[in-house]
C-alpha positions in Angstrom: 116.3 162.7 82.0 116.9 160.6 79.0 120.1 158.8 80.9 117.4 157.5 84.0 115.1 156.8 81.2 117.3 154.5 79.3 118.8 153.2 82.9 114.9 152.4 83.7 114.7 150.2 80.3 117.9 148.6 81.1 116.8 147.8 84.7 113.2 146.8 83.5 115.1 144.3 80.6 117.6 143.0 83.3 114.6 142.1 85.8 112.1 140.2 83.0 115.3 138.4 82.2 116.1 137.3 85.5 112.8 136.5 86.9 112.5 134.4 83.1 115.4 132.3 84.8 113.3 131.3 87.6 110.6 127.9 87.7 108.1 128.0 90.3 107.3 124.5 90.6 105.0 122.5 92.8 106.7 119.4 95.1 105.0 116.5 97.2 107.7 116.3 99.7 108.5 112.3 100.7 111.8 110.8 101.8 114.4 110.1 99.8 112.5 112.1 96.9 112.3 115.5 98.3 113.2 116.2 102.3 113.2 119.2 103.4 115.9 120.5 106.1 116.4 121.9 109.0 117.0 125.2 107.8 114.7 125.1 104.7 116.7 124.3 101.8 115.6 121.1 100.1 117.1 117.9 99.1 116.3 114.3 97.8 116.8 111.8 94.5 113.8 113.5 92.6 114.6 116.9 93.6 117.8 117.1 93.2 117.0 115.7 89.4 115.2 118.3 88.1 117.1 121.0 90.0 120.2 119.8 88.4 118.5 118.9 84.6 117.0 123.0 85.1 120.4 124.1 86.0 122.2 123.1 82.9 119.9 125.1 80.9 120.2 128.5 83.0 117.3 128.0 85.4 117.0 128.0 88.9 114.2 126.6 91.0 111.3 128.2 93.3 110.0 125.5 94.9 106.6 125.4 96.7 105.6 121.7 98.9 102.1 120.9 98.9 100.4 117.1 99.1 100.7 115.7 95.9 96.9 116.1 95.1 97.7 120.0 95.5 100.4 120.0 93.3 98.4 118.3 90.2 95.6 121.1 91.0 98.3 124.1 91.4 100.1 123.2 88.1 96.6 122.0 86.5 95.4 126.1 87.7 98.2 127.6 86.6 99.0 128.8 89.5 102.6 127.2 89.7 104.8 127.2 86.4 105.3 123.3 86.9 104.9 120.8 89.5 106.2 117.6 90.3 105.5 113.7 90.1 103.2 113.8 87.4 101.4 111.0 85.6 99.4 111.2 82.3 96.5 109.8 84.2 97.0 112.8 85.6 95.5 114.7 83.2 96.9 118.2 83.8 96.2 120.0 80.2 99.5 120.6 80.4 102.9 119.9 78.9 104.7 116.4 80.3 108.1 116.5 80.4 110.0 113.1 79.0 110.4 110.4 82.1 112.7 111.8 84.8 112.1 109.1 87.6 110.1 105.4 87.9 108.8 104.5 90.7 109.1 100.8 91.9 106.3 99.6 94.3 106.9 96.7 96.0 105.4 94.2 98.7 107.7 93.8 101.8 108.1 90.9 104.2 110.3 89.8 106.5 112.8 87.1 105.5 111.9 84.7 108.1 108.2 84.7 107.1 109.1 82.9 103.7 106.2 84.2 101.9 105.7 83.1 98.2 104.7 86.2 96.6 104.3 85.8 92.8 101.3 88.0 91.6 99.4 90.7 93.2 96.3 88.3 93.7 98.5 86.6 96.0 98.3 89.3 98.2 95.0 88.5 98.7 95.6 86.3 100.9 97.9 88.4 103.5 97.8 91.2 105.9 98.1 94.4 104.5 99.1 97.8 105.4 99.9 100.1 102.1 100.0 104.1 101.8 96.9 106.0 101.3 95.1 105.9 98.5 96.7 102.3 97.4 93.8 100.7 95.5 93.5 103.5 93.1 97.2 104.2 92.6 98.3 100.5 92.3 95.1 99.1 89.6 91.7 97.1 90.0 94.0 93.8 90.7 95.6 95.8 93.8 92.2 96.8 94.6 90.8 93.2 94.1 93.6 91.9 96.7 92.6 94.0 99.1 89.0 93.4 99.3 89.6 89.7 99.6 92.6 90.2 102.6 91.9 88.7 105.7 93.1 92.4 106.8 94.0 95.6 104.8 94.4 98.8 106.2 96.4 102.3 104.7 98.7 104.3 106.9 99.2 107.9 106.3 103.1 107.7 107.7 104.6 105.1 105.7 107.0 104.6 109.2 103.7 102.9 110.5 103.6 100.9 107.9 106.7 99.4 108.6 106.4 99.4 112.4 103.2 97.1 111.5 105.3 94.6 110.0 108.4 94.3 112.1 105.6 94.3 114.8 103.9 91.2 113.2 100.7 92.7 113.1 101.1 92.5 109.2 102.4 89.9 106.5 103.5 93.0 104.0 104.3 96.4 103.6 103.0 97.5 100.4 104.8 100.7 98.9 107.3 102.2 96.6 110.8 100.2 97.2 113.1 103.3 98.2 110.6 105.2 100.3 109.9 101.5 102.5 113.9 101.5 102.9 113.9 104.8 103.9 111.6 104.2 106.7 113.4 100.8 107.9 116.7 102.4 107.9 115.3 105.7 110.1 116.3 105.3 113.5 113.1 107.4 114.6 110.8 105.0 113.1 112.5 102.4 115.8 112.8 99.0 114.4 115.3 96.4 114.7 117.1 96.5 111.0 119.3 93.4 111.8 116.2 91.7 110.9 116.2 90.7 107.2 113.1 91.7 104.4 112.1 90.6 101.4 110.9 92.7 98.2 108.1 91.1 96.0 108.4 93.2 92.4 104.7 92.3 91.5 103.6 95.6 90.4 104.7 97.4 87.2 106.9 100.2 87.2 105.7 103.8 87.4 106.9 106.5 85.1 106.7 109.9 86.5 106.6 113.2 84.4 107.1 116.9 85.0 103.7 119.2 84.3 105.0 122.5 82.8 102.6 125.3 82.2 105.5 126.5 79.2 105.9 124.5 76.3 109.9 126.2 75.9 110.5 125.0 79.9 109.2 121.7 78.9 111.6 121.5 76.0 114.7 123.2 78.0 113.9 120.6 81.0 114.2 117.1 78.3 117.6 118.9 77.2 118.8 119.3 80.5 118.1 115.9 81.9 119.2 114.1 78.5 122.7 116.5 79.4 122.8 114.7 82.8 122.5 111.5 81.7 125.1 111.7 79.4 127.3 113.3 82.0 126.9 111.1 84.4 125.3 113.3 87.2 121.7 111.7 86.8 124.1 108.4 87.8 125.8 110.4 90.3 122.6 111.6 92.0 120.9 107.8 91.6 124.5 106.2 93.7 124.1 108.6 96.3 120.6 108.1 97.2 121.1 104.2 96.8 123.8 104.2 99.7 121.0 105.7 102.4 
């Protein structure tokens, strides 16, 4: 009796430790950030990331996709252990990681037009097609822009977006640089990709954070992804996400 008792302490230790191991953690899927696959299993820049910076410090990743407005709630609620592309704007209550990723949104027009693009108020004076949600995300300028366009409109599927402007029924495609490329370079979104565009860096970059309910994950996670930047697989992962 005293064996199975000591066996059940053993078993009970083993199974805190192990599911200690684990981070639930909230995702806003979006390609080339976080796609998942065919069979389930996930890839992507940003995912691959913070699987690899949890990795080096013994942990391994539950992840859970939800729109990213879910995933600030979830974490916010407690009801995930962490979640994914965080701001401080945010406002979470809970602990922000150091920077893992920055986002870089762009305008994008085709080389032929020969726009001259040197502010955001210049946008103002263009067609625009930008991803939901646009006038809050990108500032009271961005905003201002788009109330003065002689046409604005947000698309839901960033592909339309860019079938909009290879369809000249816009002047730019207003977005974050590698998720635009993504799209162009799709075959399913259809468009003809000998055609040449144009990036307009107008807007200022975008630091994003990981929310972690635990303060010791939080710490473990800034070790880890200071580890992989010294190794060279934050560099590694960056290369092979460039060349898509």
């Amino acid at each position: 009796m005293k064996k199975l008792a000591c066996l059940g302490v053993l078993v009970a230790l083993w199974a805190g430790t192990a599911s200690a191991t684990e981070i639930t953690m909230g995702f806003a899927p979006v390609p080339p950030y976080v796609m998942e696959e065919s069979g389930g299993a996930l890839s992507g820049l940003e995912y691959e990331i913070i699987r690899e910076a949890l990795a080096v410090r013994g942990y391994t990743l539950r992840p859970q996709l939800f729109p990213l407005a879910r995933v600030i709630e979830t974490v916010r609620q407690g009801n995930t252990q962490a979640g994914a592309r965080i701001l401080e704007a945010h406002d979470t209550g809970r602990y922000l990681s150091d920077v893992y990723l920055v986002f870089n949104n762009v305008a994008v027009g085709l080389k032929e037009s020969n726009l001259s693009i040197n502010s955001v108020s210049d946008l103002g004076n263009m067609r625009m097609v930008s991803f939901q949600r646009a006038t809050i995300v990108l500032g009271p300028d961005f905003a201002a822009a788009a109330q003065n366009s002689p046409g604005y409109s947000e698309a839901a599927d960033q592909r339309v977006q860019i079938r909009m402007l290879f369809g000249d029924r816009v002047d730019v495609a207003v977005g974050e640089s590698r998720i635009l490329q993504h799209f162009i370079h799709d075959p399913e979104t259809g468009v003809d990709t000998s055609v040449a565009t144009e990036e307009f860096a107008v807007f200022p970059e975008t630091p994003y954070r990981v929310a972690f309910v635990d303060q010791q994950h939080m710490r473990d996670f800034n070790a880890g992804l200071a580890e992989i930047r010294a190794n060279g697989t934050y560099d590694a992962i960056m290369r092979k996400y460039a060349s898509r």
